[in-house]
C-alpha positions as CSV (number, residue, x, y, z in Angstrom):
1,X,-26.0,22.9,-36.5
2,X,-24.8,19.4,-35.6
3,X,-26.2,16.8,-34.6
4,X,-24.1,14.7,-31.7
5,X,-24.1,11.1,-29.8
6,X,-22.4,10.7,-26.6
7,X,-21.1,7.2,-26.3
8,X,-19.4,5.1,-23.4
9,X,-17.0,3.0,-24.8
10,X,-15.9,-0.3,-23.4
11,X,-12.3,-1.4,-22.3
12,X,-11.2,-2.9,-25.0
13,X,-13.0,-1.5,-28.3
14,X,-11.6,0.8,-30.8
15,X,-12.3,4.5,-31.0
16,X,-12.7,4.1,-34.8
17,X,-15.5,2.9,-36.7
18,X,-12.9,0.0,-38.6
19,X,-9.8,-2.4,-37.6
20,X,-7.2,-1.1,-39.6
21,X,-4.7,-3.4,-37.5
22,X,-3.0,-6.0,-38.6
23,X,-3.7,-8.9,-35.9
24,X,-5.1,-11.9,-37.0
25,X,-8.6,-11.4,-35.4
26,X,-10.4,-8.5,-36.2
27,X,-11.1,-5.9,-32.5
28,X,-13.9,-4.6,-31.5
29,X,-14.6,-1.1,-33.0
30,X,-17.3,1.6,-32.7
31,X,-19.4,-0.1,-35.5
32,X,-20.1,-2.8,-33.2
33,X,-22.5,0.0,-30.9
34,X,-23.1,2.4,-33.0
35,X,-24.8,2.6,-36.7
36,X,-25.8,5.7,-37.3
37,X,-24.4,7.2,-41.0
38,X,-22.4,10.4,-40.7
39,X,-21.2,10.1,-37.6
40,X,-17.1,10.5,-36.4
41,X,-15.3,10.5,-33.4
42,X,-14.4,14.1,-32.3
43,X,-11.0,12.7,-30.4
44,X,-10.1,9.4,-29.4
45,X,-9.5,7.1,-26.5
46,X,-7.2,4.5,-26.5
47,X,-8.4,0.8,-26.5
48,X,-7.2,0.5,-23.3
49,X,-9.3,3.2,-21.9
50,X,-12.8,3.7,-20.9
51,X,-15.5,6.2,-20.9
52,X,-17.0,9.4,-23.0
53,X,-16.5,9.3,-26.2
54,X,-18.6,12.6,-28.4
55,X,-19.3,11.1,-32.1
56,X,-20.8,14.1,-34.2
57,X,-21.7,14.6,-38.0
58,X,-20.9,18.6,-38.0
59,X,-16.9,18.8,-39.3
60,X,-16.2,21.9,-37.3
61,X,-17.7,20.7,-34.0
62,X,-15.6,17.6,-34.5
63,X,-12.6,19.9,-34.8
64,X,-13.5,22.4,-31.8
65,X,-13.4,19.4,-29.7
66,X,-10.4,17.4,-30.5
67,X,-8.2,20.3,-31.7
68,X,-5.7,21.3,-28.9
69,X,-5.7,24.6,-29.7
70,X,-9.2,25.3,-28.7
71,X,-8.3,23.8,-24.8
72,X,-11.7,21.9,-24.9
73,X,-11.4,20.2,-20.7
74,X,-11.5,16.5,-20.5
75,X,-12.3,14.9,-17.5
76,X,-10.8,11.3,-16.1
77,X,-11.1,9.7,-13.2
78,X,-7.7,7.4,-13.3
79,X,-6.9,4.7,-10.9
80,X,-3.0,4.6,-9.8
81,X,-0.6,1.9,-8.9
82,X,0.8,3.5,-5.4
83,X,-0.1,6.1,-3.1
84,X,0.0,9.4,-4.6
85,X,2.4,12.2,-2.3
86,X,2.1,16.0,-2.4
87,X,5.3,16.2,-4.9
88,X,3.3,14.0,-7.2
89,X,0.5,15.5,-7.1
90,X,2.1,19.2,-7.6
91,X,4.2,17.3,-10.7
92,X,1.1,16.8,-12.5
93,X,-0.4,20.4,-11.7
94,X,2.2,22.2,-12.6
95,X,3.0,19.7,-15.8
96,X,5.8,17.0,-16.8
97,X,8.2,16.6,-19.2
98,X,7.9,13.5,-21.6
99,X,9.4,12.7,-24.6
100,X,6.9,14.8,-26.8
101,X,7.5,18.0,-24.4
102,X,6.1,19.7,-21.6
103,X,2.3,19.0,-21.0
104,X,0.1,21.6,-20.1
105,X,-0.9,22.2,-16.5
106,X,-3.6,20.0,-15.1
107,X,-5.6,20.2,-12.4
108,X,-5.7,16.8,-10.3
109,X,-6.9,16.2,-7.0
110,X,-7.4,11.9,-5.0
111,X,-10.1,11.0,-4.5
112,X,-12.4,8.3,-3.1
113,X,-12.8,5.1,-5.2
114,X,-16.0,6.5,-7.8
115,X,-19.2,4.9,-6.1
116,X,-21.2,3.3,-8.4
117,X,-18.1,2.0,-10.5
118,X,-19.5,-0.6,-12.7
119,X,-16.8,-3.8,-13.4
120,X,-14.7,-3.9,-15.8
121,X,-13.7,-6.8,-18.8
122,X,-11.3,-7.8,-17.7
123,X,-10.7,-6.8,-14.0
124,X,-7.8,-4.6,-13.0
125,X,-5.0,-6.7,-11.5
126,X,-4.9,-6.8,-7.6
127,X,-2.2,-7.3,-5.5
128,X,-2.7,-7.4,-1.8
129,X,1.1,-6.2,-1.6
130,X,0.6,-2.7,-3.9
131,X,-1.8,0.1,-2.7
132,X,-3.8,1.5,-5.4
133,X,-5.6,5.2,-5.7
134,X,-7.6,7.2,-7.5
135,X,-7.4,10.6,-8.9
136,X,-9.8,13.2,-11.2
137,X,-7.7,14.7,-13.3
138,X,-8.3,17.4,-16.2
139,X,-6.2,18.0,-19.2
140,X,-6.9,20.7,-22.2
141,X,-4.7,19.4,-24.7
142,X,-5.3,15.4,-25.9
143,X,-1.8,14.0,-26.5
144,X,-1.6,10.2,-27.3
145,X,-1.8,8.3,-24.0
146,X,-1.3,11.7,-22.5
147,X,-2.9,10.6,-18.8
148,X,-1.4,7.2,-18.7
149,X,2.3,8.9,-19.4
150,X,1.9,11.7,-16.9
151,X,0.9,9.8,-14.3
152,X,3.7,6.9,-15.1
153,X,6.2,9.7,-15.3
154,X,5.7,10.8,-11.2
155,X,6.1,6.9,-10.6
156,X,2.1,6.4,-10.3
157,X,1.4,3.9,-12.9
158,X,-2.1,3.6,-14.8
159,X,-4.3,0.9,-13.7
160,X,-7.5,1.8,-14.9
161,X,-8.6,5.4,-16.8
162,X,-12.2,6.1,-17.6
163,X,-13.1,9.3,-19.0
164,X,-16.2,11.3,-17.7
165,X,-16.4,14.3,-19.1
166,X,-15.2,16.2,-22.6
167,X,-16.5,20.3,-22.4
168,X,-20.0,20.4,-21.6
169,X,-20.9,16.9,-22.0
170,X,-20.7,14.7,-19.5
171,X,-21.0,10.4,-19.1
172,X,-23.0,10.5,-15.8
173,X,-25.3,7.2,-16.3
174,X,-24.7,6.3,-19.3
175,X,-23.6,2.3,-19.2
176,X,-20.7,0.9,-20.8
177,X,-21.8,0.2,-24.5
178,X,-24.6,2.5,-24.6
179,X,-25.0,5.5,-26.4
180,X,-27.3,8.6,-26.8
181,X,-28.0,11.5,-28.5
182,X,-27.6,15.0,-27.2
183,X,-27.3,18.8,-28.0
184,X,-24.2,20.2,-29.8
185,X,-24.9,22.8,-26.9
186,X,-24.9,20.5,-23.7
187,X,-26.0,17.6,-22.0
């Protein structure tokens, strides 16, 4: 039995625990938030990104969640560049082709803008001139910028993309920075 620590990483910060990178000044990384021994990230999420991230110290927990092959959902809400239209929308259902392949189906649906959204650092452009949306979208397979691709690839471009929810365990309150522990069996 594992133990487990749902965390909600900020925009900006590394999904790893060190800056193997080679830029002059060092980036934030999990070890800024988090310093508990024995702990790993089960999956990542780029720098760029926000949202859940499930640290555990149990090896095959870690590898239930960020292997593929086990379909494990993951749950973002993404805000778009553009207005998304039905063909869109069905592209990403029924799954697009990118250089790495087809991805799986996923199941996406607009939505509202997410009410409470806290800020982020920095804000997300604005332009009076663009319309922007947002959708929930789940994927069960974790390609590398999987999300930000698919939705660039039906001419909806990533502006912002915060993931809530990975299997059973979900962000809800959780502020940006914060962490917790929880169950390897839920919330």
């Amino acid at each position: 039995m594992g133990r487990v620590i749902l965390f909600h990483k900020p925009f900006g910060v590394l999904s790893q625990f060190t800056d193997k990178g080679t830029e002059g000044s060092p980036r934030p990384t999990l070890s800024a938030y988090i310093d508990e021994p024995g702990f790993y990230p089960a999956g990542r999420l780029d720098k760029d990104s926000e949202g859940l991230m499930v640290l555990t110290d149990n090896g095959k927990l870690q590898a239930r969640i960020a292997n593929p092959k086990f379909k494990m959902a993951k749950i973002y809400l993404v805000q778009v560049e553009g207005t998304p239209d039905a063909a869109a929308l069905e592209a990403l259902r029924r799954g697009v082709t990118l250089k790495d392949g087809v991805t799986k189906p996923a199941e996406v649906d607009q939505i509202e803008t997410p009410d409470p959204l806290w800020p982020r650092d920095p804000p997300v452009r604005f332009r009076k001139t663009v319309p922007d949306a947002w959708l929930r979208m789940t994927i069960r397979e974790g390609r590398n910028r999987q999300v930000r691709r698919m939705t660039a690839h039906v001419g909806l471009p990533c502006l912002r993309l915060i993931r809530v929810q990975v299997g059973i365990w979900k962000l809800n309150a959780l502020s940006p920075g914060a962490w917790r522990f929880a169950s390897e069996g839920g919330p």
